[in-house]
C-alpha positions in Angstrom: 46.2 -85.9 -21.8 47.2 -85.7 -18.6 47.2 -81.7 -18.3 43.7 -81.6 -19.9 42.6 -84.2 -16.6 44.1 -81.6 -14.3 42.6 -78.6 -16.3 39.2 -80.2 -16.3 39.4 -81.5 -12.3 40.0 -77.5 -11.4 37.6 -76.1 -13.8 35.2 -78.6 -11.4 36.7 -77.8 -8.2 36.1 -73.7 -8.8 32.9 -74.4 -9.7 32.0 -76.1 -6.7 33.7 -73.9 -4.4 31.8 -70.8 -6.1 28.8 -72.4 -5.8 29.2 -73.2 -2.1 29.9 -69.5 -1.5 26.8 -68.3 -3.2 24.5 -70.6 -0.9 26.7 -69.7 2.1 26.1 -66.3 1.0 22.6 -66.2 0.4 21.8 -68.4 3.8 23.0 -66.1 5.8 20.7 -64.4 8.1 19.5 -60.8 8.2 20.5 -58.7 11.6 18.1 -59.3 13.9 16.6 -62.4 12.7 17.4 -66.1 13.6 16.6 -69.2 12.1 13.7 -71.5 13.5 11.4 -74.8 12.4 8.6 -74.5 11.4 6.4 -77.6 9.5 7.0 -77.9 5.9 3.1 -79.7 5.6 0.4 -79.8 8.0 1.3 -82.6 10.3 -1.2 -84.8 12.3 -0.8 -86.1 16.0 1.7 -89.3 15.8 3.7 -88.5 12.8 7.5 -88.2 12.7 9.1 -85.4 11.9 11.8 -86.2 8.8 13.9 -84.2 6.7 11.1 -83.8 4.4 8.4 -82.4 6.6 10.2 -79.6 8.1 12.0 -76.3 7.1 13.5 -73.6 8.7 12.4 -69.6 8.1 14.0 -66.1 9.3 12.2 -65.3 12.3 12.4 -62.2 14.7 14.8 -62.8 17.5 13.4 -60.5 20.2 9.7 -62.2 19.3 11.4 -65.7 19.3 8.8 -67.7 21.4 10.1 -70.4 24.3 10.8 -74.1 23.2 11.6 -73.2 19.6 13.8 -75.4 17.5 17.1 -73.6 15.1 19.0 -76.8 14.2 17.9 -79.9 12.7 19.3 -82.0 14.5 17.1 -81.2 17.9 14.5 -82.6 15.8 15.6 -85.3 13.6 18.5 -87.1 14.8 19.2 -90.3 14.7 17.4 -92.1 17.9 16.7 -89.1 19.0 13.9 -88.3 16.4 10.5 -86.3 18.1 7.2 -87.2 17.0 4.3 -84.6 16.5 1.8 -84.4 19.7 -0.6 -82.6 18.1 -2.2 -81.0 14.6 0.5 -78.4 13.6 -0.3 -76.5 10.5 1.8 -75.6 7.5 4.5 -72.9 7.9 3.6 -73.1 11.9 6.7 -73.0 14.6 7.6 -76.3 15.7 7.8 -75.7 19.3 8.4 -78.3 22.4 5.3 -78.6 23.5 3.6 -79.7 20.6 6.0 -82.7 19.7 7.8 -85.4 22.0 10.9 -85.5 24.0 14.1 -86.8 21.8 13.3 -90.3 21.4 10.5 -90.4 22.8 7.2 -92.2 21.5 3.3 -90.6 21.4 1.6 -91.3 24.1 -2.0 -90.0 25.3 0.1 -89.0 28.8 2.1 -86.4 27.2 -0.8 -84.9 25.7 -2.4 -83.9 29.3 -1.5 -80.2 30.7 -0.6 -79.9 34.0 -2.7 -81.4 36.8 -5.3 -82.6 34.3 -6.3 -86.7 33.5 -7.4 -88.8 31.2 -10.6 -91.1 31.5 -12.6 -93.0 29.3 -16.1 -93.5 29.3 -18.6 -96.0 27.6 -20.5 -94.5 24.9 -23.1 -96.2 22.1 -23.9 -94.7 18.5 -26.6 -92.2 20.6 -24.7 -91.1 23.3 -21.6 -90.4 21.2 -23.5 -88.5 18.4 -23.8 -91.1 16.4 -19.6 -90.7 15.5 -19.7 -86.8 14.9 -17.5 -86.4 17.8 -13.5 -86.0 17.0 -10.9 -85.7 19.1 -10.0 -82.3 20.3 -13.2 -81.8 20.2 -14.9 -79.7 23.3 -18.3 -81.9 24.8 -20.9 -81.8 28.0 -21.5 -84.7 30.1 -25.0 -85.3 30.9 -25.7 -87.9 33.7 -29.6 -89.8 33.4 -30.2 -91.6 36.8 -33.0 -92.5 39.6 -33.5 -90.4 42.2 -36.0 -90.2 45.4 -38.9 -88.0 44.4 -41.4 -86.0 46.6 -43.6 -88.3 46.7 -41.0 -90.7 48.1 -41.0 -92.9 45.2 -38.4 -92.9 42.6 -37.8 -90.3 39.9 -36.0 -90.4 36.4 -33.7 -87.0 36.5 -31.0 -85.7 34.2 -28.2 -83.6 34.8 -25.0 -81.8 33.7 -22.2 -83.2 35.0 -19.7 -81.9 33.4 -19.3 -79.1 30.8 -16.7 -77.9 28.3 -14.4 -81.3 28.3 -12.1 -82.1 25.8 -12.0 -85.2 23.9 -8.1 -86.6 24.2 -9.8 -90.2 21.8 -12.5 -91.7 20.6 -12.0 -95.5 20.5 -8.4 -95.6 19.3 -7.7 -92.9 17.8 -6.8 -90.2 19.3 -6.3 -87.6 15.8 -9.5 -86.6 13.7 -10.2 -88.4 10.0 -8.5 -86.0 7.7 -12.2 -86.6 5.8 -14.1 -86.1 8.8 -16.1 -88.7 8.8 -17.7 -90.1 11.7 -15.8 -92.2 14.0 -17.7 -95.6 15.6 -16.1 -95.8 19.1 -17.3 -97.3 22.0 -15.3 -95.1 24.3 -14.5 -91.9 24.6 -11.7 -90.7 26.6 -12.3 -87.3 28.3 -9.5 -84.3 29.5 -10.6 -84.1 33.0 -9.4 -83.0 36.8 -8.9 -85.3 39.3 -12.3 -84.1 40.9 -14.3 -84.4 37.8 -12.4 -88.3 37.4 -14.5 -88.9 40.6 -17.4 -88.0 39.0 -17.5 -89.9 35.7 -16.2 -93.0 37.8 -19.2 -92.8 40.6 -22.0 -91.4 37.8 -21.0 -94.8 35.3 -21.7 -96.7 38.1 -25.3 -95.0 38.8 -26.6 -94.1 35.6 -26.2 -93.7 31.8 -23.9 -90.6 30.7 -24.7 -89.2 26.6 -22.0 -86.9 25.5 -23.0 -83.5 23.9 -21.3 -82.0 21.0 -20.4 -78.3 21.6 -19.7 -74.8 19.3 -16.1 -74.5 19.3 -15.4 -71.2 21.6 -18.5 -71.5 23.8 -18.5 -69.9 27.4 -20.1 -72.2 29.8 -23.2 -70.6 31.4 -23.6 -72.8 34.8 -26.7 -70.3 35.5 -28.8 -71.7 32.7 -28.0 -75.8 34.1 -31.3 -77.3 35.6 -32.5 -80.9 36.5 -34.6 -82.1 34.0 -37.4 -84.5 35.6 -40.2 -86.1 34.2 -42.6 -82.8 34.4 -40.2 -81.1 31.9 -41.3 -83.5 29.0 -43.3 -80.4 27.1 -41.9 -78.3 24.5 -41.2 -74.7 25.9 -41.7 -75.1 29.2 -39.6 -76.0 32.3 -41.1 -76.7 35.6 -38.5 -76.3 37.8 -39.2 -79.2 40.2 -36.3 -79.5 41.7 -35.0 -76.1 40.9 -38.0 -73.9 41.3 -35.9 -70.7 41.6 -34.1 -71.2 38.4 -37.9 -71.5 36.7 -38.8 -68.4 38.5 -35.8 -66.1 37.0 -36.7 -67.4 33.2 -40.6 -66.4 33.5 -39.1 -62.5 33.9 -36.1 -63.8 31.3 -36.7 -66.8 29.3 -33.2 -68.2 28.6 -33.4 -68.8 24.6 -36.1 -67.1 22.2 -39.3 -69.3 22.0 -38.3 -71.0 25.4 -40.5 -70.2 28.3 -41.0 -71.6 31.7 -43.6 -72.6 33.6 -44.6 -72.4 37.4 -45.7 -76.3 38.5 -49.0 -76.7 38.5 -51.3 -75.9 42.0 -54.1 -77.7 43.1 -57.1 -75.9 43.0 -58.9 -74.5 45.7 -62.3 -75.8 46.6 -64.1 -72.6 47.8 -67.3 -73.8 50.2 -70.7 -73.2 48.4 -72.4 -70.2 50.2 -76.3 -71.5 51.7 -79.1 -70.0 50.4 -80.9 -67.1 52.2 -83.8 -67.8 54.2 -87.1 -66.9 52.6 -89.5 -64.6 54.8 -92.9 -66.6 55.6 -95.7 -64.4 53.4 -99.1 -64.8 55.0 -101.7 -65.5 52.5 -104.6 -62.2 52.6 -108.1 -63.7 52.4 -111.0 -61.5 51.1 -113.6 -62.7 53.5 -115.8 -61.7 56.3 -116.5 -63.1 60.0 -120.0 -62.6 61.0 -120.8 -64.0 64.6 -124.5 -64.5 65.8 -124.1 -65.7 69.1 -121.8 -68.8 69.4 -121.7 -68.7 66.0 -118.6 -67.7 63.7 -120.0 -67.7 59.9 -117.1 -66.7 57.1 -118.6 -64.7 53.8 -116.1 -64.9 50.8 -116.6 -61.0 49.5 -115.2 -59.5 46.3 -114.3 -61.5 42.7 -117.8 -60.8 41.5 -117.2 -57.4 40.2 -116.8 -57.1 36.4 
């Protein structure tokens, strides 16, 4: 009984140890190659990375990019787990910039690049597109305040302030709705230089800013931004009030097809009314003749009696 025990122990032991050979056979990694992270799932800004959610692939060695992970335990260790900083796709390298320190928690601060900020500004359901707006998204900043017109009273003007910003959160949240559905925030809290910071501070303060939801990948063009005032309220035209150059250029170039600008309007020019010509003085020719007898001057009416 006893032999059969041990028989049936080493049958399991040689088993075992054959089957640990194959794996460490068949994990080994081809010349040249090395073993990195990438994510098992798509992973969403704030989520952990676990055993689960993570996997490791041959990768080139000489194409091996900086802050790559090849052990698990850089990534999942106990207390010293790293949390995702960012949407990372399915099968995509894992790399330190895109998730926390070692232990560390999410924060908005370690999602801002070198010598950028963060600032939030107050938006309503029309100024923040009505919720459309997600974070990561790209926006413009448009700026409606009074200003001195030429006529020395005030004038209602708007601006660009700011173009091509990132959105870091709106509200709360600072990751999109995996639906995308819109997101009711009263803030939004912009990716923005120090400079630009100013700006949004100062322009909350002296007007109303509406955010402006851009095409992913759009240049900025500062050559088409204008001041918008109060004579600009017509379809297809632009004034140029306060930027009469910029209104020049687009009459030789209009800016977008079916757009065209306008020179302001001119007062017309009273031209003085010429006086008439002076009529010459006609005498009137009388048919008559003088006959004088004396002192006496008699007039005869001749002619008119002819047929």
């Amino acid at each position: 009984m006893a032999l059969g025990i041990a028989v049936f122990i080493g049958l399991i032991a040689v088993i075992l140890a054959n089957a640990f050979l194959t794996a460490g056979k068949n994990s080994q990694t081809p010349d040249g190659m090395v073993k990195v992270a990438v994510a098992a799932v798509p992973l969403q800004y704030g989520t952990a990375l676990k055993q689960e959610n993570i996997r490791f692939i041959n990768y080139p060695k000489d194409a091996l990019p900086a802050g790559s992970f090849s052990e698990a335990a850089e990534l999942i260790a106990p207390g010293k787990r790293r949390i995702a900083l960012m949407p990372i796709a399915a099968n995509e390298l894992i790399l330190a910039g895109k998730v926390t320190g070692p232990g560390a928690g999410a924060s908005i601060a370690a999602l801002l690049p070198e010598g950028k900020r963060a600032v939030s500004v107050r938006i309503n359901d029309v100024s923040g597109v009505a919720g459309f707006i997600q974070p990561a998204d790209s926006v413009d900043v448009l700026i409606t305040r009074q200003i001195a017109g030429k006529t020395g009273s005030n004038e209602q003007v708007t601006d660009v302030l700011l173009q091509n910003t990132r959105v870091i959160a709106m509200g709360k949240r600072a990751k999109s709705d995996e639906e995308g559905k819109p997101l009711a925030a009263k803030t939004a809290t912009l990716e923005v230089t120090p400079l630009e910071a100013q700006k949004l501070a100062l322009g909350q303060q002296v007007g109303d800013l509406s955010l402006v939801l851009r095409k992913p990948g759009e240049q900025d063009d500062a050559l088409a931004l204008s001041t918008v005032s109060l004579e600009d309220l017509r379809y297809g035209t632009y004034a140029g009030t306060y930027r009469p150059q910029l209104a020049a250029a687009n009459l030789a170039a209009p800016p977008n097809p079916g757009w065209t600008a306008v020179k302001p309007a001119r007062a017309p020019v009273r031209k003085p009314t010429p006086k008439p010509l002076a009529q010459p003085m006609v005498q009137a020719v009388r048919n008559s003749v003088d006959v004088v007898r004396g002192t006496t001057q008699t007039s005869y009416e001749v002619g008119g009696f002819g047929g």
